[in-house]
VMD Tcl script that builds the backbone (N, CA, C; Angstrom):
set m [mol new atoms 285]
animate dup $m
set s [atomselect $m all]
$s set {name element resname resid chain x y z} {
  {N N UNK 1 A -98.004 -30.373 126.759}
  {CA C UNK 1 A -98.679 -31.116 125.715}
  {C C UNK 1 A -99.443 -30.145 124.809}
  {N N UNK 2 A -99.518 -29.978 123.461}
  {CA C UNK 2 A -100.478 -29.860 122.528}
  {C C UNK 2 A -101.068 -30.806 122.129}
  {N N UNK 3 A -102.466 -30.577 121.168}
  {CA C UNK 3 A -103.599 -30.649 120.584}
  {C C UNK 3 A -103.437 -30.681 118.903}
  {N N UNK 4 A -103.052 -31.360 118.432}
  {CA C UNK 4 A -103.095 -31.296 116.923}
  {C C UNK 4 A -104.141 -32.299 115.699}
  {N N UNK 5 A -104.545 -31.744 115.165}
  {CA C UNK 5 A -105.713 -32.609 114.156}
  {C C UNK 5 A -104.360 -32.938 113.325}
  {N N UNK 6 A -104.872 -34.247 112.645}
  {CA C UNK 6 A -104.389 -34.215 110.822}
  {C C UNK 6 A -105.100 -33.930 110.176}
  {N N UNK 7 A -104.644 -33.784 109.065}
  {CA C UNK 7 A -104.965 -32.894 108.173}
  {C C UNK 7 A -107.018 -33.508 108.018}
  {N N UNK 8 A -107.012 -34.707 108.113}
  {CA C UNK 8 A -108.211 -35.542 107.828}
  {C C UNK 8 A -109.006 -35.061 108.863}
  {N N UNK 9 A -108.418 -35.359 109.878}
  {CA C UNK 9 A -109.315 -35.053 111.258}
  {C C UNK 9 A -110.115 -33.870 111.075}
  {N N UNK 10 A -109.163 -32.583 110.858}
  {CA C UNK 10 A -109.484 -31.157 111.117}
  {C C UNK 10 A -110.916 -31.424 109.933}
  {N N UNK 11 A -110.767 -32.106 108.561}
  {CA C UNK 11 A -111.512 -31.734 107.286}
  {C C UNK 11 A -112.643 -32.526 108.149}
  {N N UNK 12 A -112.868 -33.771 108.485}
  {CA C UNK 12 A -114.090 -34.389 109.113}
  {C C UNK 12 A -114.657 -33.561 110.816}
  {N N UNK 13 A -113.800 -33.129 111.580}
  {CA C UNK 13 A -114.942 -31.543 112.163}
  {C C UNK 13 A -114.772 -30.200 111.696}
  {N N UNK 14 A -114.428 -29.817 110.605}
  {CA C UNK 14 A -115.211 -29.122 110.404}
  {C C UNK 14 A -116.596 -29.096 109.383}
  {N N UNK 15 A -116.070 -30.487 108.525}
  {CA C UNK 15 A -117.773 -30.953 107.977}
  {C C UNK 15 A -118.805 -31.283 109.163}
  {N N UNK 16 A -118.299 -32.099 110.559}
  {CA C UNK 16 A -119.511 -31.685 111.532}
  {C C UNK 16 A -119.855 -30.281 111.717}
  {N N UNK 17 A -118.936 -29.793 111.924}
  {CA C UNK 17 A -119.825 -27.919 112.333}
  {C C UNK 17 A -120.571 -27.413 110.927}
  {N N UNK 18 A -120.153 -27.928 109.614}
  {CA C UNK 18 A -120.902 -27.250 108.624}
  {C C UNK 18 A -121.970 -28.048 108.941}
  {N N UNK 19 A -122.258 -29.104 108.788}
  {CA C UNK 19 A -123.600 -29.832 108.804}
  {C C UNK 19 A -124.482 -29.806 110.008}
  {N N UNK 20 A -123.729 -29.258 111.276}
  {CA C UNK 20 A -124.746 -28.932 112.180}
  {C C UNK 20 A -125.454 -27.579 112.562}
  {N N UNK 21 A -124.551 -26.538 111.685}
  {CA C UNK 21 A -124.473 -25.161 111.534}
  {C C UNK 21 A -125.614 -24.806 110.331}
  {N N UNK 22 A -125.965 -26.036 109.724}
  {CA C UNK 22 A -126.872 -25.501 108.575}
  {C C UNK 22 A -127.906 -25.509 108.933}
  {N N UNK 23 A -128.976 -26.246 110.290}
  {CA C UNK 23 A -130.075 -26.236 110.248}
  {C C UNK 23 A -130.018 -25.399 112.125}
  {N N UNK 24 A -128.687 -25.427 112.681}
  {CA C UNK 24 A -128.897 -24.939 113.935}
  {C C UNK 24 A -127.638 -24.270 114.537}
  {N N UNK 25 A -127.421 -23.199 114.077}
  {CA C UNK 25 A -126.000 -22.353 114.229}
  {C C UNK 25 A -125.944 -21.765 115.819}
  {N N UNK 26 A -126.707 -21.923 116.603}
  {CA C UNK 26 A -126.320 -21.910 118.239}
  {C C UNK 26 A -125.650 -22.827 118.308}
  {N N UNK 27 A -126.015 -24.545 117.669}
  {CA C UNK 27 A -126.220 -25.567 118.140}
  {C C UNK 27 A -124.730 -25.831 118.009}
  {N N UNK 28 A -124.070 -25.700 116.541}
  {CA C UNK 28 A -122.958 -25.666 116.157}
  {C C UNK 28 A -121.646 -24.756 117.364}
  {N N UNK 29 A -122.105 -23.492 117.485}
  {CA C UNK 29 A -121.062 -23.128 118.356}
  {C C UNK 29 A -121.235 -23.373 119.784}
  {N N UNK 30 A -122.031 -24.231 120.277}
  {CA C UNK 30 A -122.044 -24.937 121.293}
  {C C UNK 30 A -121.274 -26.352 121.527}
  {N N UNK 31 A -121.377 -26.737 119.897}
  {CA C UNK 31 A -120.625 -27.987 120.409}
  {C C UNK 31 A -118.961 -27.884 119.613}
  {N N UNK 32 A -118.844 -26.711 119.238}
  {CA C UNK 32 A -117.445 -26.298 119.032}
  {C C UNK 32 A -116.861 -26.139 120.512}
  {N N UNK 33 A -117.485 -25.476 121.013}
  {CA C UNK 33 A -116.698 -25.244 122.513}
  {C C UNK 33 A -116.609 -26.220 123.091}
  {N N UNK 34 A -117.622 -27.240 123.837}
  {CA C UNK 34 A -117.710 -28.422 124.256}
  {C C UNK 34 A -116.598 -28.896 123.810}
  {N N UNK 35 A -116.404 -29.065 122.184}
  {CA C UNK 35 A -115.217 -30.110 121.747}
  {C C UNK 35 A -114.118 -29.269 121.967}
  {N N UNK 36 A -113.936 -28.354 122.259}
  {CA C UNK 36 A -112.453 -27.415 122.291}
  {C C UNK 36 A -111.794 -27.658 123.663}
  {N N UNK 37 A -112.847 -27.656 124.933}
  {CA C UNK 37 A -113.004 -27.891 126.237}
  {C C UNK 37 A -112.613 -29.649 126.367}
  {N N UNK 38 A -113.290 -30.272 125.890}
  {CA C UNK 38 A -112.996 -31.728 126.369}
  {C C UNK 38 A -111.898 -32.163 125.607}
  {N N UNK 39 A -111.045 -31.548 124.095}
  {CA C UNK 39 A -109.516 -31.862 123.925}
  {C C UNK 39 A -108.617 -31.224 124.875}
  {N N UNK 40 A -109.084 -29.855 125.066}
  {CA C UNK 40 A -108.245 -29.259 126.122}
  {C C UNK 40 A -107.533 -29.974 127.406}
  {N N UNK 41 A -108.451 -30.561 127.935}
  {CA C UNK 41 A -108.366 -31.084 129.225}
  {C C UNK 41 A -107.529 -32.573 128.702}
  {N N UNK 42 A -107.401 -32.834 127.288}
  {CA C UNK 42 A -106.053 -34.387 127.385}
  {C C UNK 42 A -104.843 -33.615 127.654}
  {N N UNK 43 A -104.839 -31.933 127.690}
  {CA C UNK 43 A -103.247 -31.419 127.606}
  {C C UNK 43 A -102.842 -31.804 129.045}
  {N N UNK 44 A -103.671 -31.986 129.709}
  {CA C UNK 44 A -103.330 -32.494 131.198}
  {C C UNK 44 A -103.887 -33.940 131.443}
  {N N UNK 45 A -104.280 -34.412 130.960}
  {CA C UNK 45 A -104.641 -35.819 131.394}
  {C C UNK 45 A -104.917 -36.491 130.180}
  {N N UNK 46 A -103.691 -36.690 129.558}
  {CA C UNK 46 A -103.802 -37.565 127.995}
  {C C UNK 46 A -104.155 -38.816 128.041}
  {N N UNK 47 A -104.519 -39.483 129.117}
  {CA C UNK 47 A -104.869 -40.828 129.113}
  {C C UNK 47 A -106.752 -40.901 129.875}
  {N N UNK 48 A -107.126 -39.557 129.937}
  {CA C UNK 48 A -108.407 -39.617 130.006}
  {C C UNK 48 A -109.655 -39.924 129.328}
  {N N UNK 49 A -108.990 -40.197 128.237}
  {CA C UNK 49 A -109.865 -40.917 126.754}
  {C C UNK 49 A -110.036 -42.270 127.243}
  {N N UNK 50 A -111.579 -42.671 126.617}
  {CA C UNK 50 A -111.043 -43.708 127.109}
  {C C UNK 50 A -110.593 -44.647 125.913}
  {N N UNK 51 A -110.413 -46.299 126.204}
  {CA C UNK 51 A -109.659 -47.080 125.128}
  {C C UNK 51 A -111.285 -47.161 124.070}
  {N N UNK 52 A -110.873 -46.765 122.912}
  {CA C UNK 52 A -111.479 -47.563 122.053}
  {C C UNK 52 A -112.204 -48.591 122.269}
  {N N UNK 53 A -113.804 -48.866 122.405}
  {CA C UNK 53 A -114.130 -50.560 123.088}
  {C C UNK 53 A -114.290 -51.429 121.577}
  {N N UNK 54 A -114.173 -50.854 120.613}
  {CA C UNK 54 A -113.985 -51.803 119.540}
  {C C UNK 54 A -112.577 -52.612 119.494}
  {N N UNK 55 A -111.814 -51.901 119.770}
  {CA C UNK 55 A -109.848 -52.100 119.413}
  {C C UNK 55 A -109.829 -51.684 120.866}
  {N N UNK 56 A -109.854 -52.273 121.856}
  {CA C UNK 56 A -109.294 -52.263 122.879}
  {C C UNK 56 A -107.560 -52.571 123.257}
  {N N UNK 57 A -107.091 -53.050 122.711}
  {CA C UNK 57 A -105.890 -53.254 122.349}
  {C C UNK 57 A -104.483 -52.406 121.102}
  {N N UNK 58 A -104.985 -51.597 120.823}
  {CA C UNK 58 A -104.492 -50.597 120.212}
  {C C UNK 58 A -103.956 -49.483 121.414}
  {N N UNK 59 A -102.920 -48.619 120.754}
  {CA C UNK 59 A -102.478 -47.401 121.652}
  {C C UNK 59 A -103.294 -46.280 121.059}
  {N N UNK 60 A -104.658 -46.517 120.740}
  {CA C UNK 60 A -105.552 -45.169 120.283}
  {C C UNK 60 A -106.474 -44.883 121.495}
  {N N UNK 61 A -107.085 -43.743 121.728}
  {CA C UNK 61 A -108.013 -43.481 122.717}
  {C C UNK 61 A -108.988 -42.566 121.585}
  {N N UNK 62 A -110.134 -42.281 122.998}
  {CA C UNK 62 A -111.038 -41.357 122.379}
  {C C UNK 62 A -111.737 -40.798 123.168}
  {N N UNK 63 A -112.639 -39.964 122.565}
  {CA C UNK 63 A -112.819 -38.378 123.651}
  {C C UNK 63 A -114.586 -38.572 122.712}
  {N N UNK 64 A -115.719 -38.963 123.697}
  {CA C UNK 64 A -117.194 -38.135 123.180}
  {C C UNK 64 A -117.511 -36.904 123.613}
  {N N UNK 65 A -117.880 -36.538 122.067}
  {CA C UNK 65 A -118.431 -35.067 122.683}
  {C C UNK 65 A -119.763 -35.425 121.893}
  {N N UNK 66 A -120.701 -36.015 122.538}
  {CA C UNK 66 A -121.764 -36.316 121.719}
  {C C UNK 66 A -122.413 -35.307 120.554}
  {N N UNK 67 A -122.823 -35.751 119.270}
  {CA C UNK 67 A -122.682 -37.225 119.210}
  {C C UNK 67 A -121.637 -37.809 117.998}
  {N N UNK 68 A -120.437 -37.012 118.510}
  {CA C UNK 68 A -119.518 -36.939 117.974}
  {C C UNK 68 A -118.228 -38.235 118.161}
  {N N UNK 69 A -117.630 -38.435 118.271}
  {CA C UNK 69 A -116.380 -39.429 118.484}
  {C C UNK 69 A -114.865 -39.068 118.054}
  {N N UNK 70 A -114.218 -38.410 118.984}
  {CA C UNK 70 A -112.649 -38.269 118.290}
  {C C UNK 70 A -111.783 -39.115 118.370}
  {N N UNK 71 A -110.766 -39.456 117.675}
  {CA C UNK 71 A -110.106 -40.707 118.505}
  {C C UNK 71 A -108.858 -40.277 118.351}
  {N N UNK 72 A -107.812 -40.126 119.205}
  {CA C UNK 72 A -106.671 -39.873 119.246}
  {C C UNK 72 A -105.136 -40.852 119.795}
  {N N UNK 73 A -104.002 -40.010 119.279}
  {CA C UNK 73 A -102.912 -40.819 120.024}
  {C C UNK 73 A -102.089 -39.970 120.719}
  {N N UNK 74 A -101.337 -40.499 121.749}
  {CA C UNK 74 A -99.876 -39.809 121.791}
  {C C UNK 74 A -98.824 -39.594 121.245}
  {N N UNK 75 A -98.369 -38.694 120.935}
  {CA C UNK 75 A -97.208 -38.709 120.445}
  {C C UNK 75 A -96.118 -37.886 120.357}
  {N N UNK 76 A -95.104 -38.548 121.875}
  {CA C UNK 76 A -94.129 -37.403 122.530}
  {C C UNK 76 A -95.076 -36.637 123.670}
  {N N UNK 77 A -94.780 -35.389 123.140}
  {CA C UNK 77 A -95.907 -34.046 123.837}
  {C C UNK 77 A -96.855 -33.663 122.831}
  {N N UNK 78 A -97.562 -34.727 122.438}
  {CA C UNK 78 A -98.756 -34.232 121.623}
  {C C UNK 78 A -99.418 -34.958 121.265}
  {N N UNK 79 A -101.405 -34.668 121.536}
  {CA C UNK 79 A -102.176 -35.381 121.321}
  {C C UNK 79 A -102.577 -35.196 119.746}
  {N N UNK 80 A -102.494 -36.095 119.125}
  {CA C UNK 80 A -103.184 -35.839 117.612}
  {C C UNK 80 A -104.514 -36.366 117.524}
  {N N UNK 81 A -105.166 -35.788 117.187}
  {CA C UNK 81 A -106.258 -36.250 116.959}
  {C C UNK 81 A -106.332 -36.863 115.399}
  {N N UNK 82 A -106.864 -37.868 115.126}
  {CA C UNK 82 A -106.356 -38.640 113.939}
  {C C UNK 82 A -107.243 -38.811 113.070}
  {N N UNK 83 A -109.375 -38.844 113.891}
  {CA C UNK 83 A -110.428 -38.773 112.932}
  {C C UNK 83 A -111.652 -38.683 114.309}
  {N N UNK 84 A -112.396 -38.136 113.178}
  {CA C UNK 84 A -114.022 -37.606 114.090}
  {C C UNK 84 A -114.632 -37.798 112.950}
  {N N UNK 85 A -115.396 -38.940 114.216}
  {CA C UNK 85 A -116.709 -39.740 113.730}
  {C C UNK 85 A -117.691 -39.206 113.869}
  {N N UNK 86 A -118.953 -39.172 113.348}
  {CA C UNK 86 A -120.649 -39.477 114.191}
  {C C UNK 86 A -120.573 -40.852 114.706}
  {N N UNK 87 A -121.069 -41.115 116.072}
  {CA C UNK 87 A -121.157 -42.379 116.959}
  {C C UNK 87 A -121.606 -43.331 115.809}
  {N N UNK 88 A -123.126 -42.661 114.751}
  {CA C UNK 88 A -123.362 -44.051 114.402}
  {C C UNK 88 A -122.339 -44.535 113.670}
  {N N UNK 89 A -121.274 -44.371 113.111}
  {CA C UNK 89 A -120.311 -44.959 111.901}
  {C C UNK 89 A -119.424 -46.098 112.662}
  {N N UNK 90 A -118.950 -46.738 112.321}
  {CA C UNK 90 A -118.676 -48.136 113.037}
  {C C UNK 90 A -117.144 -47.783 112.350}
  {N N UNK 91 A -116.291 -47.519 113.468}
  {CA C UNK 91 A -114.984 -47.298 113.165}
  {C C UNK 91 A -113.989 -48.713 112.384}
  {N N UNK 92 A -112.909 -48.168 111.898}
  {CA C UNK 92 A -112.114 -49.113 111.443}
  {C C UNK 92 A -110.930 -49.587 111.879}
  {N N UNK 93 A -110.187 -50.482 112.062}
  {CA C UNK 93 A -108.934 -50.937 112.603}
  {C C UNK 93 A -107.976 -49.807 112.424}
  {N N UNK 94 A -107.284 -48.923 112.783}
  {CA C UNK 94 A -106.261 -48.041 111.989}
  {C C UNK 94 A -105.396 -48.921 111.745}
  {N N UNK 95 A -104.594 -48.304 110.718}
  {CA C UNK 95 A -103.612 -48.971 110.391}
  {C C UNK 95 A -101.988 -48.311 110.819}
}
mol reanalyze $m
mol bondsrecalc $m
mol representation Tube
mol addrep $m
């Protein structure tokens, strides 16, 4: 299994690392790793996300890396990651 952002995903963390990197640049490459570490580990257990509790019924999952939110799918041999939230933003139905 690989790990792949879209193109959106990748642009919304790395606006988290700029915006957490501006007032606390430990803070930032701390939670780069964290998030590098907890996608890592779907290459072996892609169903360790858990379901979405908004859309429980969708084939999307998601991964906190506080106080962050990724939400991803399968697809084949590869997890995409599709968008990263901040928790507070109230996700949307994908389409």
């Amino acid at each position: 299994m690989t790990v792949r952002f879209t193109k959106g995903a990748r642009s919304q963390f790395l606006s988290a690392l700029r915006y957490i990197k501006a007032d606390k640049p430990d803070a930032a490459e701390r939670f780069r790793k964290k998030s590098e570490q907890s996608l890592d580990r779907l290459k072996d257990y892609s169903d360790s996300g858990r379901q979405i509790p908004e859309f429980p019924n969708i084939p999307y999952r998601e991964v906190v890396v506080a106080p962050y939110r990724y939400f991803y799918r399968v697809e084949g041999d590869t997890i995409l990651i599709v968008a990263v939230w901040h928790a507070a933003q109230v996700p949307k139905k994908p389409v």
